[in-house]
MDTraj code that builds the backbone (N, CA, C; nanometers):
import mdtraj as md
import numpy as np

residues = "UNK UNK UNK UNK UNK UNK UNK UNK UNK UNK UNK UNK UNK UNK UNK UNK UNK UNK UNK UNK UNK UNK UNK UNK UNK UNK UNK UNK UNK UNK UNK UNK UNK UNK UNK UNK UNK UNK UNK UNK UNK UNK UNK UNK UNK UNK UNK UNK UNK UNK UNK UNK UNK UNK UNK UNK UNK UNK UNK UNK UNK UNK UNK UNK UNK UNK UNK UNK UNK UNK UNK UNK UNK UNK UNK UNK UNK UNK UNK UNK UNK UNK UNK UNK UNK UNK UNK UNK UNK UNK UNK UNK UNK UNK UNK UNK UNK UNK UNK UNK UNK UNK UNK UNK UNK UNK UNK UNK UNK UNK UNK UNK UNK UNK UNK UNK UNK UNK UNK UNK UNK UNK UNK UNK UNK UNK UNK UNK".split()
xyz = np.array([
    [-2.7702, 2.2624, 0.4581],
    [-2.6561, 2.3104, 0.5327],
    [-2.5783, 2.1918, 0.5883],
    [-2.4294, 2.2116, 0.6363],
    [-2.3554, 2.0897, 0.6921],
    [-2.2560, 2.1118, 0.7098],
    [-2.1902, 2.1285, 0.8137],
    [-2.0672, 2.1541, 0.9095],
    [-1.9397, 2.0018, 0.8578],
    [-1.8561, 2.0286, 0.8266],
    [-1.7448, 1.9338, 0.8291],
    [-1.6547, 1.9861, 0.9661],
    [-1.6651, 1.8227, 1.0335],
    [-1.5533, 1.8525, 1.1125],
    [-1.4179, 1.7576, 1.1089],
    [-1.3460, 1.8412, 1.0895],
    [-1.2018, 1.7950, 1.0207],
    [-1.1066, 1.8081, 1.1751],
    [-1.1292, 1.6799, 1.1882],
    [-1.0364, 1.6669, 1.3581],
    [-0.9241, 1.5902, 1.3149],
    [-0.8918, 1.5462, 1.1919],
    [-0.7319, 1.4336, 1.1872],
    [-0.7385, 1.3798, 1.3089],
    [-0.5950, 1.2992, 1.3710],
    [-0.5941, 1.2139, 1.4201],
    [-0.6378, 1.2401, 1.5721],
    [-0.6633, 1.3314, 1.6100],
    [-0.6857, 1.3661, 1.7732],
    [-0.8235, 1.3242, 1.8270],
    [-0.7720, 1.2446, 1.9195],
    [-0.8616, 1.1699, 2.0093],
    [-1.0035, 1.2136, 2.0325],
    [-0.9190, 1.3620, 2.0736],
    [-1.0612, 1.4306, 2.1499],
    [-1.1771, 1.5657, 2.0336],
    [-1.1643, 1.5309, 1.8605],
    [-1.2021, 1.5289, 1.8217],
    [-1.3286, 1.4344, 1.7570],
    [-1.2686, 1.2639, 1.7399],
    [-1.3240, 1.1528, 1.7712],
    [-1.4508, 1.2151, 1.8878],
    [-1.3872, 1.2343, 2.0186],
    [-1.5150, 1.1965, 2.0651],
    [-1.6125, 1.3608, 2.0945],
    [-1.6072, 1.4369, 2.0431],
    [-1.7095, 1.5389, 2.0237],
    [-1.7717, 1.5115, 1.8745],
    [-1.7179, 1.4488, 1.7888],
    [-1.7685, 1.3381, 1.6706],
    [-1.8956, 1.2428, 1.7159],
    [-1.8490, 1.2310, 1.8332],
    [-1.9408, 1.0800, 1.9117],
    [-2.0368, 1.1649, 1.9832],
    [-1.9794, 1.2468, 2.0389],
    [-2.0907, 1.3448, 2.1254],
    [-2.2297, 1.3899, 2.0242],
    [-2.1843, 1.4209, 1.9212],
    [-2.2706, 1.4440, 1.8016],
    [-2.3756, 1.3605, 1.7458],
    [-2.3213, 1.2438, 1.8186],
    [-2.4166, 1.1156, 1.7406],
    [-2.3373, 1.0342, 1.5913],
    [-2.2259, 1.0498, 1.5660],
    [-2.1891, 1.0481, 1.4676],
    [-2.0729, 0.8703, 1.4987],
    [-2.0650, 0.7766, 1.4285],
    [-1.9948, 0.6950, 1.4786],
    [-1.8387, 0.7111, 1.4036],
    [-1.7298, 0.6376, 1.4945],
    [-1.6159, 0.6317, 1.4428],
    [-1.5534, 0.5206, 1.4396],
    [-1.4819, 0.5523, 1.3000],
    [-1.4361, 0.3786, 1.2368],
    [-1.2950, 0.4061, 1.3363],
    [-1.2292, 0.2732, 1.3583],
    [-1.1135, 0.2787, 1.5111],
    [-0.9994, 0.2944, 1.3586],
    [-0.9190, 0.4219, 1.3567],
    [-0.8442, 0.4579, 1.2200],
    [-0.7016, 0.3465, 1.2505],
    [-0.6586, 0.3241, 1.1109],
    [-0.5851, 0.2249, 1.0949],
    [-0.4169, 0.3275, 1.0130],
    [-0.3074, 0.2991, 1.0384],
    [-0.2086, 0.3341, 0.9914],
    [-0.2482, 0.3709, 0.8122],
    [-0.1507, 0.4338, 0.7375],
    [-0.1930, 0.4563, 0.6273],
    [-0.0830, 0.5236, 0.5847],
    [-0.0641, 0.5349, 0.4023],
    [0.0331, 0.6087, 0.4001],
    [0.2267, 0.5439, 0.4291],
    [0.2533, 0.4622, 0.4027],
    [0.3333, 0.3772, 0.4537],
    [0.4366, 0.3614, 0.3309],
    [0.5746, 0.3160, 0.3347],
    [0.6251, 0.2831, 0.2525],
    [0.6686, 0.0803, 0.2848],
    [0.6625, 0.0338, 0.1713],
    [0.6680, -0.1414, 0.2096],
    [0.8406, -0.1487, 0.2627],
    [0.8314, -0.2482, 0.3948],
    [0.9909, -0.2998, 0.4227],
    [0.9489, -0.4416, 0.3692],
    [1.0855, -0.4809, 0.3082],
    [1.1156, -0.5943, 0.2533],
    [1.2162, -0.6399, 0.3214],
    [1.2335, -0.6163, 0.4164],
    [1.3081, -0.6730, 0.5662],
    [1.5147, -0.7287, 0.4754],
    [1.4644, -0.8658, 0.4477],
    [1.6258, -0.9302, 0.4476],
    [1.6171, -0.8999, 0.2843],
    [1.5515, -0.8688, 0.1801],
    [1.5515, -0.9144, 0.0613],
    [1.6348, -0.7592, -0.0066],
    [1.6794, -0.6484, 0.0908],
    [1.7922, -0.5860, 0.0349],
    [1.9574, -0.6095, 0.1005],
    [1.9693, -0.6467, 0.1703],
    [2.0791, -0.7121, 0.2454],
    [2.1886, -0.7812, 0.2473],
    [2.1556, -0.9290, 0.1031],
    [2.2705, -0.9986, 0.0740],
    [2.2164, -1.0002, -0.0805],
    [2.3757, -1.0639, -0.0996],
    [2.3484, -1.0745, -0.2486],
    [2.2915, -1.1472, -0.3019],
    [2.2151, -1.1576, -0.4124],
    [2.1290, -1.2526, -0.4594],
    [1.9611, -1.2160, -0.3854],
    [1.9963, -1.1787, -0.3167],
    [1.8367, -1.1349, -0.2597],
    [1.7613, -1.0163, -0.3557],
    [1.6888, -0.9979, -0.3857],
    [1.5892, -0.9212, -0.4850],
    [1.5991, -0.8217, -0.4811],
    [1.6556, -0.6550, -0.3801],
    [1.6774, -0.5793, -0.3665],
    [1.8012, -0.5428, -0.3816],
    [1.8801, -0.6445, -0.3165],
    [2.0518, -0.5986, -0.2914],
    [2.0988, -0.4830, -0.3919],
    [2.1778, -0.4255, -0.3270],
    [2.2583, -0.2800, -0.4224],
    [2.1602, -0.2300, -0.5189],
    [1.9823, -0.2433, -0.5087],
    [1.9731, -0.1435, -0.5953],
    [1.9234, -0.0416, -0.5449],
    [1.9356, -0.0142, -0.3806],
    [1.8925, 0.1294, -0.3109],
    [1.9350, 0.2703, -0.4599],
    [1.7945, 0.3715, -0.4509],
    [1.8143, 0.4427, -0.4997],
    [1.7781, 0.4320, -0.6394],
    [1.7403, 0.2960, -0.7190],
    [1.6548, 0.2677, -0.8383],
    [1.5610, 0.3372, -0.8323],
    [1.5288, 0.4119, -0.9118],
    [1.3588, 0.4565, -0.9777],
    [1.3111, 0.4391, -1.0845],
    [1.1622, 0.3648, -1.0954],
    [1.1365, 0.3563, -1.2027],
    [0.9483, 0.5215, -1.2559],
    [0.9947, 0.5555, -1.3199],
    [0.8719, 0.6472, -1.3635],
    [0.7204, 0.5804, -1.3386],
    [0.7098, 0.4810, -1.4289],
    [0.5750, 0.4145, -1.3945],
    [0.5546, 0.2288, -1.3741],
    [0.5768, 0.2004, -1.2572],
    [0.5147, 0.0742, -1.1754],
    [0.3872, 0.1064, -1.1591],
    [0.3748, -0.0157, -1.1225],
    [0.2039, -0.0935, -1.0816],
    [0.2830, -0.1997, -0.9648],
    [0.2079, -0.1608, -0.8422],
    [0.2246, -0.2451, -0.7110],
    [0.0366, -0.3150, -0.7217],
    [0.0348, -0.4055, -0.6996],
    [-0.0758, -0.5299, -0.6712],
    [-0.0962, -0.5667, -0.5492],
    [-0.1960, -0.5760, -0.4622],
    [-0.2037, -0.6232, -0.3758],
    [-0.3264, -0.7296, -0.3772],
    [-0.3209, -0.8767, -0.3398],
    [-0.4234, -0.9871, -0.3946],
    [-0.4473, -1.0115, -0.2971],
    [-0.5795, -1.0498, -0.2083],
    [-0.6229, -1.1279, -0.0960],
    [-0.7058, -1.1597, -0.1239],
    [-0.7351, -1.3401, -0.0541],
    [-0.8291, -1.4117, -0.0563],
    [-0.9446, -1.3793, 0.0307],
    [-1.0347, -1.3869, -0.0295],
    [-1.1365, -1.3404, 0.0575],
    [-1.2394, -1.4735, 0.0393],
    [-1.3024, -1.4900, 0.1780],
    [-1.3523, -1.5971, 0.2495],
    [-1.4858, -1.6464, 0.1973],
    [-1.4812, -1.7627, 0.1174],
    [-1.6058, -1.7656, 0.0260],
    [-1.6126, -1.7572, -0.0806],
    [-1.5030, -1.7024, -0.1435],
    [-1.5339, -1.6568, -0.2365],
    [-1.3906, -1.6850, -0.3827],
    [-1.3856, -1.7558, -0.4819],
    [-1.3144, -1.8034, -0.5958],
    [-1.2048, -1.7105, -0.5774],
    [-1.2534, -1.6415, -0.6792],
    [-1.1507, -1.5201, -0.6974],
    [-1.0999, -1.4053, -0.5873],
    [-0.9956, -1.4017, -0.6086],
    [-0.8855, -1.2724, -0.5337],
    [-0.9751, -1.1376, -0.4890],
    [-0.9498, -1.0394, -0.4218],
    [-0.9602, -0.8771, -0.4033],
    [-0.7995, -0.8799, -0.4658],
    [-0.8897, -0.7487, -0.5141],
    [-0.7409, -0.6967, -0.6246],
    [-0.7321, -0.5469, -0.5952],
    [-0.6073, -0.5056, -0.5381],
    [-0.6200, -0.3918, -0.5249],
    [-0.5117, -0.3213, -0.5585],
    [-0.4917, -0.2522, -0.6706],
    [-0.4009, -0.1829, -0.7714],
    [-0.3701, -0.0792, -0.7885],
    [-0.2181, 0.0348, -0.7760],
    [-0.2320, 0.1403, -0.7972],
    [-0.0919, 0.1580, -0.8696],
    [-0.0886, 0.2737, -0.9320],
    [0.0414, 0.2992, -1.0215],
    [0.0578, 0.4893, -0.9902],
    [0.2275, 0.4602, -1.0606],
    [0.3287, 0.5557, -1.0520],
    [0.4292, 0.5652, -0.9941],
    [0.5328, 0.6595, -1.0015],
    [0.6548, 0.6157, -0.9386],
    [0.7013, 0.5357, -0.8812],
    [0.8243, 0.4744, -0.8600],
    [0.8440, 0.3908, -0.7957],
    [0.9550, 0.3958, -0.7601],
    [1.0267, 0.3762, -0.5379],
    [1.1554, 0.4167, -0.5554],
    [1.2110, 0.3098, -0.4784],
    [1.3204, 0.2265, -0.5042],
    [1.3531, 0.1785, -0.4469],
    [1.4533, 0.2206, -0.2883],
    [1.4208, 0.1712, -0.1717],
    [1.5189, 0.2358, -0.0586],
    [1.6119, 0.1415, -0.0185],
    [1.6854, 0.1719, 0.0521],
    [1.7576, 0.1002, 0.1145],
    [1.6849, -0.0160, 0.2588],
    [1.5823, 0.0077, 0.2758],
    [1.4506, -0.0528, 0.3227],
    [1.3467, -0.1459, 0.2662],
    [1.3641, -0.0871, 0.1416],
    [1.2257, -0.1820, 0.1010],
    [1.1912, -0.0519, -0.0428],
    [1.0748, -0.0237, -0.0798],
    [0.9918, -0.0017, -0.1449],
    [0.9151, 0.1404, -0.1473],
    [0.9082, 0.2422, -0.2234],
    [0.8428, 0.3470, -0.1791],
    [0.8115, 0.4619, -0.3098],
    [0.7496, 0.5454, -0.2831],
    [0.7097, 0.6149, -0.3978],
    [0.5398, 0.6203, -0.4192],
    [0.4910, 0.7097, -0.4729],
    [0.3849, 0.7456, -0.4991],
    [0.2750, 0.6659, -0.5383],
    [0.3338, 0.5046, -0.6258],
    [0.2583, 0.3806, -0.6522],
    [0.2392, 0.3419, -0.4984],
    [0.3584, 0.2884, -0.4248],
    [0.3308, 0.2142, -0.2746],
    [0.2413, 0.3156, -0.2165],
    [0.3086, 0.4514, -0.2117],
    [0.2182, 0.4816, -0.1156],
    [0.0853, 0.5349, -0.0954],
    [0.0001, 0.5479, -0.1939],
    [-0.1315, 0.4980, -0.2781],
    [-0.2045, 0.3924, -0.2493],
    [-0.1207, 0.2733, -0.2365],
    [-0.1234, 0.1740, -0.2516],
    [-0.1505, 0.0864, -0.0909],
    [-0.0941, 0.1796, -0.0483],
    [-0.1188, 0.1480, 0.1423],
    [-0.1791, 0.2236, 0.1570],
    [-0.2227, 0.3825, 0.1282],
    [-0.3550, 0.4464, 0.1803],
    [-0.4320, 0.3846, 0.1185],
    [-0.4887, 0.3139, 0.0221],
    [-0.6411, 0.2325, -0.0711],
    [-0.6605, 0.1211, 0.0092],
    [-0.5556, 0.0289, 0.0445],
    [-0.5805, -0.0882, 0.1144],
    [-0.5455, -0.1055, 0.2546],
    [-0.5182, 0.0085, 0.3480],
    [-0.5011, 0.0454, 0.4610],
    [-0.5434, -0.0647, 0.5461],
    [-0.6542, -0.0466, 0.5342],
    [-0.7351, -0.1894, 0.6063],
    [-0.7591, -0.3283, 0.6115],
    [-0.6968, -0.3424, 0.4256],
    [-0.6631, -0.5027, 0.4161],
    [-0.5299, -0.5165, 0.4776],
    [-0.4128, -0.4211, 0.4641],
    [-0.2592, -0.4661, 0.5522],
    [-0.3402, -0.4784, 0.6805],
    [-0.3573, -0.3961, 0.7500],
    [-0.3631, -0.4436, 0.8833],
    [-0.4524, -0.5761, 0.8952],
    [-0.5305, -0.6092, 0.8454],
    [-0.5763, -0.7229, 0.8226],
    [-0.5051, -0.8203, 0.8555],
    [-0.4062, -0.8460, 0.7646],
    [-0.3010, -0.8896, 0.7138],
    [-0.1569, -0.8549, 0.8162],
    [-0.1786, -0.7994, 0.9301],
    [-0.0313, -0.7750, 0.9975],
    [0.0585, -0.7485, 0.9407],
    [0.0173, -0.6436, 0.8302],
    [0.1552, -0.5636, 0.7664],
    [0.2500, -0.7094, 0.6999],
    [0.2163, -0.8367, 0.6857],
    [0.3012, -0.9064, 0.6499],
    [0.2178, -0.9665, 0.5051],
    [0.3080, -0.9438, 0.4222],
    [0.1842, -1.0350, 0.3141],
    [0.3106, -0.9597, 0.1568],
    [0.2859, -1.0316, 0.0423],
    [0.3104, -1.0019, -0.0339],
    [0.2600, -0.9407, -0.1778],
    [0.2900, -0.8386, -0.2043],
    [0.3210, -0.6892, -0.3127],
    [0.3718, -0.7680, -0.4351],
    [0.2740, -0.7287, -0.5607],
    [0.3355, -0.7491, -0.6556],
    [0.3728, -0.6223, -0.7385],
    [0.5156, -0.6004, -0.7753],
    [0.5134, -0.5005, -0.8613],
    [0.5612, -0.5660, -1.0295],
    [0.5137, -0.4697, -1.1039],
    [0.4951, -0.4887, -1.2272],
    [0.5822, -0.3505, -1.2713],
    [0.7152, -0.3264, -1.2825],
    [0.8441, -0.2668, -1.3284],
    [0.8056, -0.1656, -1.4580],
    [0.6906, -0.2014, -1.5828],
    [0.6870, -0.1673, -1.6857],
    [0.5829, -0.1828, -1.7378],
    [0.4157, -0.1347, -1.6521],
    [0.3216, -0.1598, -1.7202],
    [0.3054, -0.1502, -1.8374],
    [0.3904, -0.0407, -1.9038],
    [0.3691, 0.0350, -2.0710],
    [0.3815, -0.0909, -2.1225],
    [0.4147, -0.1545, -2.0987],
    [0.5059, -0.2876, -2.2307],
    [0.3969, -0.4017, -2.1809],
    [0.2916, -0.4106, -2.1297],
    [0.1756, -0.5118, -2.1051],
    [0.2318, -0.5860, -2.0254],
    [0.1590, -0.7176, -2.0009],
    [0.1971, -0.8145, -1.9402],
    [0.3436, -0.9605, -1.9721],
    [0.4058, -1.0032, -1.9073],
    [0.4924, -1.0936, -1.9615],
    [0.4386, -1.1681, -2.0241],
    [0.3005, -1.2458, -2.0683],
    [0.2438, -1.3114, -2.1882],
    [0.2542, -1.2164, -2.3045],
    [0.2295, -1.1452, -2.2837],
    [0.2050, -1.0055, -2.3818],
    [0.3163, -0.9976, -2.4618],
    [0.4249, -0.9372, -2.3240],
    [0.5465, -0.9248, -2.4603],
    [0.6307, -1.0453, -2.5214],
    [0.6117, -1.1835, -2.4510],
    [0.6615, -1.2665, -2.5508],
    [0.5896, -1.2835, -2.6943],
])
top = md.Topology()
chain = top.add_chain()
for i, resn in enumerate(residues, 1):
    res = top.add_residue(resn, chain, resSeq=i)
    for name in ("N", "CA", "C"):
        top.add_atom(name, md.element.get_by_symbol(name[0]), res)
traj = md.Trajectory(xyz[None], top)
């Protein structure tokens, strides 16, 4: 037998959770779409005038070094992709910030996203 208790974000679910004996992780933002702050703004900047681009299927990347250790954390998700007048958003990003929730905040929400425009067509070694 086993009771789920489904309290979402309310405090005072947390702590009849705790009353239970049960511990709680301190929950972190999630669900997010990326701001790219100045890089839609002027021209020549990487976003400018293309608020409202969509692409069907991107791949957003997220790489962090982790302490000790050679190689990257790689943390990868795909699908839609929309560009805003903000920054970045769609069903890839926002995937993509609920999976690694905990490395952004890590990271102070500041850090850089790789997107990949056209997984179908492989990598840029690939298609040259």
């Amino acid at each position: 037998d086993a009771i789920i208790l489904a309290t979402g974000s309310n405090p005072l679910g947390w702590k009849l959770a705790e009353s239970l004996g049960h511990s709680i992780v301190p929950p972190v933002p999630s669900l997010f779409t990326f701001n790219t702050k100045n890089q839609n703004k002027e021209e020549g900047q990487v976003f400018h005038n293309l608020s409202g681009v969509s692409v069907q299927h991107a791949r957003t990347t997220l790489r962090i070094k982790v302490e000790g250790k050679k190689k990257k954390k790689i943390l990868s998700q795909e699908g839609p992709l929309l560009v805003t007048h903000h920054g970045i958003s769609g069903p890839a990003v926002l995937r993509l910030s609920a999976f690694a929730a905990r490395e952004f905040k890590d990271l102070n929400y500041r850090t850089e996203v790789q997107v990949h425009w056209s997984p179908d067509f492989g990598t840029a070694q690939e298609i040259e």
